[in-house]
PDB file of N, CA, C and O in Angstrom:
ATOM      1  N   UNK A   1       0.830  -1.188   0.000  1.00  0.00           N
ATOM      2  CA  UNK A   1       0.000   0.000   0.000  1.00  0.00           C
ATOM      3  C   UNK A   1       0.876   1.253   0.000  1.00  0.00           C
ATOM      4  O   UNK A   1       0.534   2.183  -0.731  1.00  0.00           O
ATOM      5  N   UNK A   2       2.019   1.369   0.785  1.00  0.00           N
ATOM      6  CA  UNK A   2       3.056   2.346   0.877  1.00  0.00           C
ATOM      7  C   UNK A   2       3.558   2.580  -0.644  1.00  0.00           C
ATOM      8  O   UNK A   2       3.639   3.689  -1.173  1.00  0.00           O
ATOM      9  N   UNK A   3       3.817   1.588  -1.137  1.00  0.00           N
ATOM     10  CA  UNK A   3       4.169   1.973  -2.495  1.00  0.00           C
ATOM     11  C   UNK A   3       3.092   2.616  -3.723  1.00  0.00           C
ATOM     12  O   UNK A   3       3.522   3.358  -4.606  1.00  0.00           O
ATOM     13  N   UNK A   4       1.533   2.178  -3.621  1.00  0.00           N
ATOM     14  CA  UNK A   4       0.803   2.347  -4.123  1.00  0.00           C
ATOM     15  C   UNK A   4       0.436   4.011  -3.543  1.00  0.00           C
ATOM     16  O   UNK A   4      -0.297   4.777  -4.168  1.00  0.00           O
ATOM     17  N   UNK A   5       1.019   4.307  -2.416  1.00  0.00           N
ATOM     18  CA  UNK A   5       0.331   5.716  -2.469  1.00  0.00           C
ATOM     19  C   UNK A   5       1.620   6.750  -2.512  1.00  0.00           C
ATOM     20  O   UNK A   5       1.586   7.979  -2.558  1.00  0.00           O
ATOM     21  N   UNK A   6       3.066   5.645  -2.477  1.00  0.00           N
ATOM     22  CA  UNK A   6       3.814   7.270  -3.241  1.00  0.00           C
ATOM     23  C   UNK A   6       4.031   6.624  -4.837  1.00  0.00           C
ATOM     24  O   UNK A   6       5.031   7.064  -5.404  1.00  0.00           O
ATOM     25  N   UNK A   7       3.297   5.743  -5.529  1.00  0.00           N
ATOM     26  CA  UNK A   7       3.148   6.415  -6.797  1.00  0.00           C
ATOM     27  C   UNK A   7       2.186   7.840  -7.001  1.00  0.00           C
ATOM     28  O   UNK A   7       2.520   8.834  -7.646  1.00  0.00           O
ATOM     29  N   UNK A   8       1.256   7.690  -6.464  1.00  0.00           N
ATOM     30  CA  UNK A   8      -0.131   8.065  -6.406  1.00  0.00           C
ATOM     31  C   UNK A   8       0.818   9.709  -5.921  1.00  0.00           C
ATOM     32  O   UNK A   8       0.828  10.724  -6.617  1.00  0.00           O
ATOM     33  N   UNK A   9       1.269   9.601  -5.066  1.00  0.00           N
ATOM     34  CA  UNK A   9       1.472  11.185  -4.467  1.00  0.00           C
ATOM     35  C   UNK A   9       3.281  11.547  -5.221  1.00  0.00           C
ATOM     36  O   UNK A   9       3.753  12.641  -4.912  1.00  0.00           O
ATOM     37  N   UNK A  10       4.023  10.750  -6.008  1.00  0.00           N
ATOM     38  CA  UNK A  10       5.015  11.103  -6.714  1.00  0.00           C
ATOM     39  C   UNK A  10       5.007  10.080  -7.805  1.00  0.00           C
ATOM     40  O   UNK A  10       5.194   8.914  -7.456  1.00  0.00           O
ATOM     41  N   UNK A  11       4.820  10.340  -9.074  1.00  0.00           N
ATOM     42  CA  UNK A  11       4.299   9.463 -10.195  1.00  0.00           C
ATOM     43  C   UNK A  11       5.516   8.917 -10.578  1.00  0.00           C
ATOM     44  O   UNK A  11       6.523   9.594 -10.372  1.00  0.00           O
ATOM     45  N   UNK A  12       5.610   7.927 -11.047  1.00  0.00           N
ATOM     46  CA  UNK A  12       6.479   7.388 -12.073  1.00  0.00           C
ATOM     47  C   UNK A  12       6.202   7.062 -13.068  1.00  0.00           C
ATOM     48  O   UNK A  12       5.315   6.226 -13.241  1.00  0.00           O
ATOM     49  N   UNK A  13       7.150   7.850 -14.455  1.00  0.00           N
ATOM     50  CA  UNK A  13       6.840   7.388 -15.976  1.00  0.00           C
ATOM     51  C   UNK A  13       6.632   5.739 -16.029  1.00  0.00           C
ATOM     52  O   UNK A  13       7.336   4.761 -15.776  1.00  0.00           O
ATOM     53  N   UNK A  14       5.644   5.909 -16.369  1.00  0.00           N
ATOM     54  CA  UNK A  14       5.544   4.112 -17.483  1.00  0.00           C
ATOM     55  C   UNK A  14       5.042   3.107 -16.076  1.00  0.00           C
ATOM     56  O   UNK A  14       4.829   1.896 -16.139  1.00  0.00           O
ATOM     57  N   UNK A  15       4.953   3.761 -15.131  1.00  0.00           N
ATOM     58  CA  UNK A  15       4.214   3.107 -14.118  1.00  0.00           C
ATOM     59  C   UNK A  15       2.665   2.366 -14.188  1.00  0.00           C
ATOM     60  O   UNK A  15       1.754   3.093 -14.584  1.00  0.00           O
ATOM     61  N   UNK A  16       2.348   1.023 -13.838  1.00  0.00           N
ATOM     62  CA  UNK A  16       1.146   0.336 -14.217  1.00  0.00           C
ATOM     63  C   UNK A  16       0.216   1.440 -13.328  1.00  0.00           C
ATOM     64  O   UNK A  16      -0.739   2.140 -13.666  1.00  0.00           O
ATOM     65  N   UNK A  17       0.859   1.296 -12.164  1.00  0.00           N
ATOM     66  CA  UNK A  17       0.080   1.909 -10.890  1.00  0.00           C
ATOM     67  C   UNK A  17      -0.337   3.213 -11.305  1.00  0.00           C
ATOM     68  O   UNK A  17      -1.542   3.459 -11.262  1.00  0.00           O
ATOM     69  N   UNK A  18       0.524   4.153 -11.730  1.00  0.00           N
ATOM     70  CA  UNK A  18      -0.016   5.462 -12.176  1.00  0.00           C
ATOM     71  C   UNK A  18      -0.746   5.419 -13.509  1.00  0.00           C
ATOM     72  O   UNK A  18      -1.432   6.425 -13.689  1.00  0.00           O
ATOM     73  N   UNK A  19      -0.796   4.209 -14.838  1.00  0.00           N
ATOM     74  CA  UNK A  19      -1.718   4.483 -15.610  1.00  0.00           C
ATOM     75  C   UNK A  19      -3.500   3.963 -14.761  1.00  0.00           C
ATOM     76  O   UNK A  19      -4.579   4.434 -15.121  1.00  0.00           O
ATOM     77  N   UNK A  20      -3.380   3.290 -14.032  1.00  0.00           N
ATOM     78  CA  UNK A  20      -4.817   2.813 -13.742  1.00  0.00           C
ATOM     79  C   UNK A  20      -5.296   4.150 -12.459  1.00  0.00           C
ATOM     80  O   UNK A  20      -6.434   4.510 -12.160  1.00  0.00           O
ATOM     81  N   UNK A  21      -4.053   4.614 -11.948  1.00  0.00           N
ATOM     82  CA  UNK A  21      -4.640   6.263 -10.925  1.00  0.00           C
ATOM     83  C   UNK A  21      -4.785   7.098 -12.285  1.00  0.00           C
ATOM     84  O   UNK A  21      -5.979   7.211 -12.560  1.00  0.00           O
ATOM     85  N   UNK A  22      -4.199   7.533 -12.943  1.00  0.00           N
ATOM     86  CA  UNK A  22      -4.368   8.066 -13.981  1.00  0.00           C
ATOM     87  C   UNK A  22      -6.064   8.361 -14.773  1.00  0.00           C
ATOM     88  O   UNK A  22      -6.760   9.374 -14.847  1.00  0.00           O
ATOM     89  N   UNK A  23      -6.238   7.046 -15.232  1.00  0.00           N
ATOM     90  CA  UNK A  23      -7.436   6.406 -15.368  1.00  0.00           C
ATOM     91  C   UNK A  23      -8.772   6.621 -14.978  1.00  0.00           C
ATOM     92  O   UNK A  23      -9.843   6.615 -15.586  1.00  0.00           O
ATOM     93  N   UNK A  24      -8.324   6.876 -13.419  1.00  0.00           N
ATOM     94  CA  UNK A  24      -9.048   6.815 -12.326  1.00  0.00           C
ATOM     95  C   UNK A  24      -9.968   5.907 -12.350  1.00  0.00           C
ATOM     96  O   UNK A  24      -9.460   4.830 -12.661  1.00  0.00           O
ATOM     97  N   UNK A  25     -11.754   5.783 -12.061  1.00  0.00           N
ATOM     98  CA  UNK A  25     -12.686   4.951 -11.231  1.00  0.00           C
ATOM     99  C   UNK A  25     -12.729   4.244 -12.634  1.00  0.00           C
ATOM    100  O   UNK A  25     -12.459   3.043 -12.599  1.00  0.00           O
ATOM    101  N   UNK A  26     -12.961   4.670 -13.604  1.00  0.00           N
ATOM    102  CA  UNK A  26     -13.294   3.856 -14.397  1.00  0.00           C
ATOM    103  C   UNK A  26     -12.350   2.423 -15.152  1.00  0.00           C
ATOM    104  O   UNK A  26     -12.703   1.441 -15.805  1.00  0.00           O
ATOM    105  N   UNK A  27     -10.911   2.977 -14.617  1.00  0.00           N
ATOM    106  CA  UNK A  27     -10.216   2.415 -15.224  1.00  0.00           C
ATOM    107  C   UNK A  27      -9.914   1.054 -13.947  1.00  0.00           C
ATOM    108  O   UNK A  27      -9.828  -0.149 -14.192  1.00  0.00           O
ATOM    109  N   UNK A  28      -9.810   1.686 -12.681  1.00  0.00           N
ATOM    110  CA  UNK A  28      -9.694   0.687 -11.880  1.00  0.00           C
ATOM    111  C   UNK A  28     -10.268  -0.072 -11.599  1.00  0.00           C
ATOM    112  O   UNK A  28      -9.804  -1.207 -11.494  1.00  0.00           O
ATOM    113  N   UNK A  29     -12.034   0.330 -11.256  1.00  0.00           N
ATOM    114  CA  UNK A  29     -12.755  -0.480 -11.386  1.00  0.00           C
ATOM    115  C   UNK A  29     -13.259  -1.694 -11.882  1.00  0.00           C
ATOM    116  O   UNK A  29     -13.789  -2.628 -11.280  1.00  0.00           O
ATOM    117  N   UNK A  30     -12.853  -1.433 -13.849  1.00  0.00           N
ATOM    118  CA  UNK A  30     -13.074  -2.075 -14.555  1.00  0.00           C
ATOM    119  C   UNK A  30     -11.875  -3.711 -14.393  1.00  0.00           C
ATOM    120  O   UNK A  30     -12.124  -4.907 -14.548  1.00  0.00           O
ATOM    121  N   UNK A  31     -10.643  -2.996 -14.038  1.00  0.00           N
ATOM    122  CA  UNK A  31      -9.510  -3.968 -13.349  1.00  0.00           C
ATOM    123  C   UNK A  31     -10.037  -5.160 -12.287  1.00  0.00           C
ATOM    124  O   UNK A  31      -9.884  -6.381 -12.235  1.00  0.00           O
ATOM    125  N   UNK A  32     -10.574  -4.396 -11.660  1.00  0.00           N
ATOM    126  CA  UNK A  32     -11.637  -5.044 -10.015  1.00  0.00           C
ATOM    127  C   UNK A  32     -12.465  -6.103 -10.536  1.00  0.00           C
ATOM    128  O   UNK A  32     -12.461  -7.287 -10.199  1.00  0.00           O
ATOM    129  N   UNK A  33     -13.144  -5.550 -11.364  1.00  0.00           N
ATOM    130  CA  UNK A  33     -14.458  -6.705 -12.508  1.00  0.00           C
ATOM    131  C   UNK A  33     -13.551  -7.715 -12.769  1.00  0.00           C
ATOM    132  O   UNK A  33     -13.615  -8.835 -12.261  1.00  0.00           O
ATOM    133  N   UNK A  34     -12.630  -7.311 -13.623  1.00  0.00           N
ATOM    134  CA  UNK A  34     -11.947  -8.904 -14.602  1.00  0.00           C
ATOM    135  C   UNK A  34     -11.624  -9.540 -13.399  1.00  0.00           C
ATOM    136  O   UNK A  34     -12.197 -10.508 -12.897  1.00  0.00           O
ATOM    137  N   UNK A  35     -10.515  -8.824 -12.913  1.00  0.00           N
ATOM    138  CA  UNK A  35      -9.591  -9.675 -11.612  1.00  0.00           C
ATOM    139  C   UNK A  35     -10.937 -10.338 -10.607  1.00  0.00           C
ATOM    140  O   UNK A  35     -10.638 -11.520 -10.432  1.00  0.00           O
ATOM    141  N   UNK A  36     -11.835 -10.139 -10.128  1.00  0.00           N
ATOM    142  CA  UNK A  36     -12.812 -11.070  -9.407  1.00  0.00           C
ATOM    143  C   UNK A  36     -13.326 -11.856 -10.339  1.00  0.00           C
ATOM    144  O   UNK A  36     -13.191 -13.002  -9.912  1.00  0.00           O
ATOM    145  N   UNK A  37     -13.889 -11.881 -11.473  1.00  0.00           N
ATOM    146  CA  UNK A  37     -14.104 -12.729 -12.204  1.00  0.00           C
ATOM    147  C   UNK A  37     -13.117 -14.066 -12.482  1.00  0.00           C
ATOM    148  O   UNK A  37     -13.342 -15.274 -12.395  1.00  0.00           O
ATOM    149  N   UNK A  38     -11.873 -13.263 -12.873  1.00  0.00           N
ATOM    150  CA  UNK A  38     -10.796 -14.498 -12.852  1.00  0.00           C
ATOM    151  C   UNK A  38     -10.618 -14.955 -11.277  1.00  0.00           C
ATOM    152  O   UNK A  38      -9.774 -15.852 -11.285  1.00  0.00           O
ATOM    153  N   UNK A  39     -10.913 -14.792 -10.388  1.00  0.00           N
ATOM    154  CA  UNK A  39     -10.329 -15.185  -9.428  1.00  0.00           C
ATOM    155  C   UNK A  39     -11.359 -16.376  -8.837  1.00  0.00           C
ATOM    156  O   UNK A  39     -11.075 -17.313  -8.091  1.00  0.00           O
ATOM    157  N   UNK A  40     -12.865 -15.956  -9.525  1.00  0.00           N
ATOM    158  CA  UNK A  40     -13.950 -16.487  -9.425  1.00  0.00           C
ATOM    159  C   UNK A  40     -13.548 -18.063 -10.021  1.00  0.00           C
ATOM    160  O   UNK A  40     -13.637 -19.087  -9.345  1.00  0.00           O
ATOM    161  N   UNK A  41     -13.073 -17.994 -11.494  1.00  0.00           N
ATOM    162  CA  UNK A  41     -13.034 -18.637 -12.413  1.00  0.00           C
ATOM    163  C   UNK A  41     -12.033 -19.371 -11.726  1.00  0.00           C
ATOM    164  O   UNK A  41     -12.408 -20.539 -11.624  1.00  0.00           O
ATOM    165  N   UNK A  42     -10.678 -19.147 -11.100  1.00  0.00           N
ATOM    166  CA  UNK A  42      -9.615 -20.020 -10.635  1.00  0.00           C
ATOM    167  C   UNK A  42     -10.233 -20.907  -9.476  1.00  0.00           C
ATOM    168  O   UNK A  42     -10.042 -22.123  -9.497  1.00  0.00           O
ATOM    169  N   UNK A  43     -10.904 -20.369  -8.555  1.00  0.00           N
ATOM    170  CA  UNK A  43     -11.592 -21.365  -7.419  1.00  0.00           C
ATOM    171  C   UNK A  43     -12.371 -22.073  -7.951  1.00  0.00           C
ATOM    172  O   UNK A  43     -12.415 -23.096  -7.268  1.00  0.00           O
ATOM    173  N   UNK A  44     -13.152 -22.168  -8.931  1.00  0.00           N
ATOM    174  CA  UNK A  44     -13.905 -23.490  -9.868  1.00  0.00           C
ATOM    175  C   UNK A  44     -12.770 -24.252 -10.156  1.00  0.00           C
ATOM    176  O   UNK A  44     -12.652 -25.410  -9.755  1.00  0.00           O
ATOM    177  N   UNK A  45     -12.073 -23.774 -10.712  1.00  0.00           N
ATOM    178  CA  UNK A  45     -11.001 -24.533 -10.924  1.00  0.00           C
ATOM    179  C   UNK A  45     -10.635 -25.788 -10.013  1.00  0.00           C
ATOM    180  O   UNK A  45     -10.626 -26.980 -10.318  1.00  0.00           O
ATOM    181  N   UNK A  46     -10.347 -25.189  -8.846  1.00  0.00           N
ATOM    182  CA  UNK A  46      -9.453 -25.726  -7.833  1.00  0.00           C
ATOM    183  C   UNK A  46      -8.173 -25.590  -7.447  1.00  0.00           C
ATOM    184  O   UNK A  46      -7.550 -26.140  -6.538  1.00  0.00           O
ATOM    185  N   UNK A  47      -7.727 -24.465  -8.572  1.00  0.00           N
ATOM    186  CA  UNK A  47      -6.085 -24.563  -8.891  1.00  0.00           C
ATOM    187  C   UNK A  47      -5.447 -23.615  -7.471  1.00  0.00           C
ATOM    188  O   UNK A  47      -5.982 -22.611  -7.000  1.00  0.00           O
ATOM    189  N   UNK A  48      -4.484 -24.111  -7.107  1.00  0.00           N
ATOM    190  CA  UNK A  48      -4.315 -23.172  -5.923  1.00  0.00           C
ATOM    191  C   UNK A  48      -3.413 -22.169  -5.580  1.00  0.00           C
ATOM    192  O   UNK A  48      -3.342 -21.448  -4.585  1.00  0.00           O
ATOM    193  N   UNK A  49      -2.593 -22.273  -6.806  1.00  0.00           N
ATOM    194  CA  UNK A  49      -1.597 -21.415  -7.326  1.00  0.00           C
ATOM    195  C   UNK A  49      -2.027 -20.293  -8.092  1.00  0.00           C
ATOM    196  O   UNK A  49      -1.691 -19.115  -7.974  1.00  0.00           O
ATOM    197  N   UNK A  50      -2.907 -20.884  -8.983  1.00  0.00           N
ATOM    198  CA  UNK A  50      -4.121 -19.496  -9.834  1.00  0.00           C
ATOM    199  C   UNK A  50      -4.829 -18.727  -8.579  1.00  0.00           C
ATOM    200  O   UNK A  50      -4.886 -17.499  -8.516  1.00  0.00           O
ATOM    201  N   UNK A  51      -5.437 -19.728  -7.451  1.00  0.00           N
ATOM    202  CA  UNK A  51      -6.256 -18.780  -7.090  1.00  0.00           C
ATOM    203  C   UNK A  51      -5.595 -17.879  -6.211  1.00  0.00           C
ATOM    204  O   UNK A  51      -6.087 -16.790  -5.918  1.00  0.00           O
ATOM    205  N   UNK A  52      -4.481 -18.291  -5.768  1.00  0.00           N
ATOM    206  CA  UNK A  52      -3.324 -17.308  -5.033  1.00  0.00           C
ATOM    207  C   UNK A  52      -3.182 -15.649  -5.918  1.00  0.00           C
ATOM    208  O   UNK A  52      -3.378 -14.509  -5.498  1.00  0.00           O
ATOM    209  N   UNK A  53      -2.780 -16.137  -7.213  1.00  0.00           N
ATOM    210  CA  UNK A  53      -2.088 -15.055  -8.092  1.00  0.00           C
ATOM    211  C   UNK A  53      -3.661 -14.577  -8.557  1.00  0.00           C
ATOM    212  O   UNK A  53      -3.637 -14.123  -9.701  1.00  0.00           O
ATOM    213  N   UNK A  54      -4.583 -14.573  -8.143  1.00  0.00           N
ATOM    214  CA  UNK A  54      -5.748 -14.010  -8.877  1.00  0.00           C
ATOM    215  C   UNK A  54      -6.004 -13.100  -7.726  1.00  0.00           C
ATOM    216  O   UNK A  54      -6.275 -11.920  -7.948  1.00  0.00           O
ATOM    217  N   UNK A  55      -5.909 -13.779  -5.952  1.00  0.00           N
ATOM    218  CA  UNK A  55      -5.965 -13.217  -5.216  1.00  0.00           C
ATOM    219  C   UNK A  55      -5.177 -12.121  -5.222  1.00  0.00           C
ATOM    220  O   UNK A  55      -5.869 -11.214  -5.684  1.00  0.00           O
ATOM    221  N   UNK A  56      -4.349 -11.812  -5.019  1.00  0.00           N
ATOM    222  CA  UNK A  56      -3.366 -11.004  -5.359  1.00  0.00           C
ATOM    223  C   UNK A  56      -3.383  -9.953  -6.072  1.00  0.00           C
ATOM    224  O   UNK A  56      -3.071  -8.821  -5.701  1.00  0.00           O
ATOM    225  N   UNK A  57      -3.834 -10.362  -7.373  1.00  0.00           N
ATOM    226  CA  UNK A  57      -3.798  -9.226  -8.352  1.00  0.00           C
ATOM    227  C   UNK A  57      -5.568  -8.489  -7.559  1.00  0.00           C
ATOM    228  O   UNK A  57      -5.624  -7.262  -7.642  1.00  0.00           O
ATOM    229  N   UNK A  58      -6.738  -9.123  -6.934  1.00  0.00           N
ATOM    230  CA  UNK A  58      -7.658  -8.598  -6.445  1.00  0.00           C
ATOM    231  C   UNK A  58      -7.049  -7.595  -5.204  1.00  0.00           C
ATOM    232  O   UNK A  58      -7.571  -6.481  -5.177  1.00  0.00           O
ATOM    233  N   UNK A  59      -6.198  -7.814  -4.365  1.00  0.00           N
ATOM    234  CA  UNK A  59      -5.632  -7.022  -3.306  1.00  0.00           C
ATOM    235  C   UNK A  59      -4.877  -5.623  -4.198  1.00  0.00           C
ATOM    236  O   UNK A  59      -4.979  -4.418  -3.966  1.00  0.00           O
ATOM    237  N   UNK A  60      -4.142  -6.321  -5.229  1.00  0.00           N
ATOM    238  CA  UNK A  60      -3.665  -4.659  -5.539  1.00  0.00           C
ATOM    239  C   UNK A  60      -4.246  -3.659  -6.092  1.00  0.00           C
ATOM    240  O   UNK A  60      -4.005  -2.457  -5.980  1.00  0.00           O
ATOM    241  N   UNK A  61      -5.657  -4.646  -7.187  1.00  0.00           N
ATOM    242  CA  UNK A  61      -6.070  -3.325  -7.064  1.00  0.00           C
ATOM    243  C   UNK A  61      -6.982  -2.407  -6.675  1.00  0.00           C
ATOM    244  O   UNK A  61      -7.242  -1.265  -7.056  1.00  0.00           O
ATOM    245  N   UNK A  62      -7.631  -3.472  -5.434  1.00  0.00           N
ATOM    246  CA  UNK A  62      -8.655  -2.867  -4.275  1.00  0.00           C
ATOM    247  C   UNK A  62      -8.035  -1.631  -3.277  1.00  0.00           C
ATOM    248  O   UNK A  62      -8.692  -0.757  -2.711  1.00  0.00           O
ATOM    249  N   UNK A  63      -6.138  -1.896  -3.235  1.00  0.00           N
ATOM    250  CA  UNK A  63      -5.231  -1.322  -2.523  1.00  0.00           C
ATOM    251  C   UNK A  63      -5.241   0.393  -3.504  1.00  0.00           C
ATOM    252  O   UNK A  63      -5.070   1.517  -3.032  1.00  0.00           O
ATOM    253  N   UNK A  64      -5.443   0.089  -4.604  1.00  0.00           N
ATOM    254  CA  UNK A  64      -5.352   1.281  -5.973  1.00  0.00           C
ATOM    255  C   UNK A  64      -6.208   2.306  -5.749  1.00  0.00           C
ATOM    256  O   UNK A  64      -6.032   3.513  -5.589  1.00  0.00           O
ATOM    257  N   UNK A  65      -7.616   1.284  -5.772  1.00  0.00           N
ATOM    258  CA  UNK A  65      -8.948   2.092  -5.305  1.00  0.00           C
ATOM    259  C   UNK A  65      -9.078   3.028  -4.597  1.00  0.00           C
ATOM    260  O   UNK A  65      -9.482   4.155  -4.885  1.00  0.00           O
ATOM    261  N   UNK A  66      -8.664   2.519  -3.402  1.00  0.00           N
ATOM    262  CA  UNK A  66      -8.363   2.566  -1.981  1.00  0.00           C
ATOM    263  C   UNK A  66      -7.508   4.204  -1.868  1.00  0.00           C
ATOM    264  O   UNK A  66      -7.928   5.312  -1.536  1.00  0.00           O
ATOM    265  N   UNK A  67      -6.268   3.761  -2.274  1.00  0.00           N
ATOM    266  CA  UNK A  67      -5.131   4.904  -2.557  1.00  0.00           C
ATOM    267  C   UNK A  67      -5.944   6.364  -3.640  1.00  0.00           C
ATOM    268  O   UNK A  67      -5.648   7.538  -3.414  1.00  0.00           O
ATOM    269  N   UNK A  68      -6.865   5.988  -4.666  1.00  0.00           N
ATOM    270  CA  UNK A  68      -7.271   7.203  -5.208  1.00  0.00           C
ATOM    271  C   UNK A  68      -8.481   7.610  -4.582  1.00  0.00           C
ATOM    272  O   UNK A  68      -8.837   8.755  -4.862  1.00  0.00           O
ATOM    273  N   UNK A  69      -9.226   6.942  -3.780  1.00  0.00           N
ATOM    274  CA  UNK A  69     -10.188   7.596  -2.933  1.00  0.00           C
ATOM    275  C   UNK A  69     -10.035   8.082  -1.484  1.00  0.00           C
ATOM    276  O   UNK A  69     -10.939   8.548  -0.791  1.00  0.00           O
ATOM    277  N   UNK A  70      -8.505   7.866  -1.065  1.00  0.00           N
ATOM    278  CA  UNK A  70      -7.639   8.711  -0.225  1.00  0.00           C
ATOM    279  C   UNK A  70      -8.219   8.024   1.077  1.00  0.00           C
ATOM    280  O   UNK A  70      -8.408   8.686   2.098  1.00  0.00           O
ATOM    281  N   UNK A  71      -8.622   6.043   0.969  1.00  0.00           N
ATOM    282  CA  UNK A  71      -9.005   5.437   2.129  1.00  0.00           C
ATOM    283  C   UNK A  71      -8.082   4.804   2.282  1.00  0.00           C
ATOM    284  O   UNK A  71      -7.739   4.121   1.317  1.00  0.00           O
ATOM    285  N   UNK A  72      -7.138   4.721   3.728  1.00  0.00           N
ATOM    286  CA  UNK A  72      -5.813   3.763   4.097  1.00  0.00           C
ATOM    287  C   UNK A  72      -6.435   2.334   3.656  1.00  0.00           C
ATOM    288  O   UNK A  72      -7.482   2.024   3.088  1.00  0.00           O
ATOM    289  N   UNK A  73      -5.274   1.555   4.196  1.00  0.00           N
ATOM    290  CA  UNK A  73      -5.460   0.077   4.190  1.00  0.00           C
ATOM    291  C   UNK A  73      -5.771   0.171   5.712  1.00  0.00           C
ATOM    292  O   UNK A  73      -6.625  -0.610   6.130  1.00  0.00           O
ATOM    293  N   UNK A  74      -5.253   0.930   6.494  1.00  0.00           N
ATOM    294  CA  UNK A  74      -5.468   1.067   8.161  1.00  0.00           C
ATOM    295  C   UNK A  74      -7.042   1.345   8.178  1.00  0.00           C
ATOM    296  O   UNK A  74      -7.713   0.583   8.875  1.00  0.00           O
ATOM    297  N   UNK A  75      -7.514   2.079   7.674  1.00  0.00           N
ATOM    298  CA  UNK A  75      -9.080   1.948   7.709  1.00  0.00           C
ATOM    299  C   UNK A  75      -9.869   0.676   7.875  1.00  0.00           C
ATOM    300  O   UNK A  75     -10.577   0.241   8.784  1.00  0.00           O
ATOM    301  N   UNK A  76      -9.470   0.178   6.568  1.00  0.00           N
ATOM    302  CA  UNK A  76      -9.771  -1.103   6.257  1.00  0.00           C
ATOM    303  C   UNK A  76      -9.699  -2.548   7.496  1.00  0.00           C
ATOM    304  O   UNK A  76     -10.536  -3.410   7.764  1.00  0.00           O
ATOM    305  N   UNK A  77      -8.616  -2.347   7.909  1.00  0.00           N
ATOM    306  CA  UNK A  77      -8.350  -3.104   9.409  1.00  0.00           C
ATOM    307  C   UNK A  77      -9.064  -2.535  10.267  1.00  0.00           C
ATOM    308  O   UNK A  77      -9.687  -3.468  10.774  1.00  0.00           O
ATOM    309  N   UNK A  78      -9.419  -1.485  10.821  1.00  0.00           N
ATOM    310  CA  UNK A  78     -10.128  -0.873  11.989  1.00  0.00           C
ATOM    311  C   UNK A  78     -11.436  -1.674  11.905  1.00  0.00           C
ATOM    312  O   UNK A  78     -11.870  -2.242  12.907  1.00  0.00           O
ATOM    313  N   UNK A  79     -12.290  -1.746  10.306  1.00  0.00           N
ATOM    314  CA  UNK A  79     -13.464  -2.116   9.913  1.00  0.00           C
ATOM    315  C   UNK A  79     -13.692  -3.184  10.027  1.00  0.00           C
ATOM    316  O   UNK A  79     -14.805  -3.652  10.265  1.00  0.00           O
ATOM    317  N   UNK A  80     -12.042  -4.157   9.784  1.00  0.00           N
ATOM    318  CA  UNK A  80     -12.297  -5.258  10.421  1.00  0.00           C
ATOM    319  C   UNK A  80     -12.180  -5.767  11.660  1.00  0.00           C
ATOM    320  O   UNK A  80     -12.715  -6.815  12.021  1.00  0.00           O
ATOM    321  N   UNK A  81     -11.422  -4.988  12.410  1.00  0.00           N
ATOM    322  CA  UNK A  81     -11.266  -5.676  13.828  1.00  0.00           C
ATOM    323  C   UNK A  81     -12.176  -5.224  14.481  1.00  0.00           C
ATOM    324  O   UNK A  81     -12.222  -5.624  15.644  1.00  0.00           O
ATOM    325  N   UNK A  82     -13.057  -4.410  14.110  1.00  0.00           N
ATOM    326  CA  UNK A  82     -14.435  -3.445  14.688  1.00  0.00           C
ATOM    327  C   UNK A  82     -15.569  -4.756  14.703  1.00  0.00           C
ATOM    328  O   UNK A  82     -16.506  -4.879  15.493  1.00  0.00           O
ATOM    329  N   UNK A  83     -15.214  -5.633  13.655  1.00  0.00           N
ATOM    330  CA  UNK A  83     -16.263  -6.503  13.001  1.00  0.00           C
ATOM    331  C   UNK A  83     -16.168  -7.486  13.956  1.00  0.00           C
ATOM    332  O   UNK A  83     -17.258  -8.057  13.982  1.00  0.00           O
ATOM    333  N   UNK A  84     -15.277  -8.055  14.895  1.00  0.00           N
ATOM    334  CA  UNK A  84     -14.671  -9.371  15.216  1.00  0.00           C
ATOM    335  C   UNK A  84     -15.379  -9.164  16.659  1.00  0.00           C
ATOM    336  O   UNK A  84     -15.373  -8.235  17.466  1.00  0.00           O
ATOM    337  N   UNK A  85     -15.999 -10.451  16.625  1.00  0.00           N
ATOM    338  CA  UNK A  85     -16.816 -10.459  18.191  1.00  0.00           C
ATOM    339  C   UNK A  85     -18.293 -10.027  17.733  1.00  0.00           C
ATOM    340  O   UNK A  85     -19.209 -10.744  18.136  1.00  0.00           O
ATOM    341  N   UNK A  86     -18.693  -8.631  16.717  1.00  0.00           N
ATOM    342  CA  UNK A  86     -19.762  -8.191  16.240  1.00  0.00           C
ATOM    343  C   UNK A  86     -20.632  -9.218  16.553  1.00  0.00           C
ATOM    344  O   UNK A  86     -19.959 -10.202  16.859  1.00  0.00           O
ATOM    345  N   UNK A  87     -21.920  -9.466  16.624  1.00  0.00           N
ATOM    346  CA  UNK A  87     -23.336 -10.356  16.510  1.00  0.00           C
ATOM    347  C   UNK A  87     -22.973 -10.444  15.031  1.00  0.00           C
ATOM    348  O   UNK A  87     -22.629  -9.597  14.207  1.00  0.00           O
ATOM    349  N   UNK A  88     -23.254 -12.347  14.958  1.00  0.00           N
ATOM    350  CA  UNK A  88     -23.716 -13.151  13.718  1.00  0.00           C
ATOM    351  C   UNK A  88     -24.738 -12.428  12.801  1.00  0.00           C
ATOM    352  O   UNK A  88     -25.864 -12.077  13.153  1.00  0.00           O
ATOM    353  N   UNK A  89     -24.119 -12.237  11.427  1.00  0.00           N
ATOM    354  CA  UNK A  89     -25.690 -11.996  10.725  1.00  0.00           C
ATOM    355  C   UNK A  89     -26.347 -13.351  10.458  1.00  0.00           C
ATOM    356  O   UNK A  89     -25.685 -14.386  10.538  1.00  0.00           O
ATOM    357  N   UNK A  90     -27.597 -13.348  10.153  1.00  0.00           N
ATOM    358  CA  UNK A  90     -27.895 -14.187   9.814  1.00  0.00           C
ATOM    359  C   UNK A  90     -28.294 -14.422   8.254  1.00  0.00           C
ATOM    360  O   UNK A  90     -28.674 -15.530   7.873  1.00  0.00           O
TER     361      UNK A  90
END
């Protein structure tokens, strides 16, 4: 995430990270779609190496999102450890 937000706050030429901030919602988003889809597609699978590297590519660029809508990854943990113990939904 540290790296994803000093592209974001000092760019680098030819950077993936700065063409999809670049981009912005539409471009990342659309990243978010494929990458859950494939990641969807690797757990049918069973493969566990795909679904690792699918995972993965879903973390960076939820981390992207994240970084151009100026929400930490520390947020993100608060929301979850806020959650832990919470009442069961049903």
């Amino acid at each position: 995430m540290r790296v994803i937000e000093g592209r974001r706050d000092a760019p680098e030429p030819g950077s993936y990270t700065n063409k999809l901030l670049e981009g912005g919602d539409n471009r990342i988003l659309k990243k978010i779609g494929e990458e859950s889809a494939e990641f969807v597609m690797a757990c049918k699978d069973g493969n566990a190496a795909e679904i690792a590297g699918e995972a993965a590519d879903i973390v960076f660029h939820l981390q992207v999102a994240l970084a151009h809508h100026g929400v930490s990854w520390r947020d993100v943990q608060q929301v979850l450890a806020a959650r832990r113990g919470a009442p069961r939904r049903s």
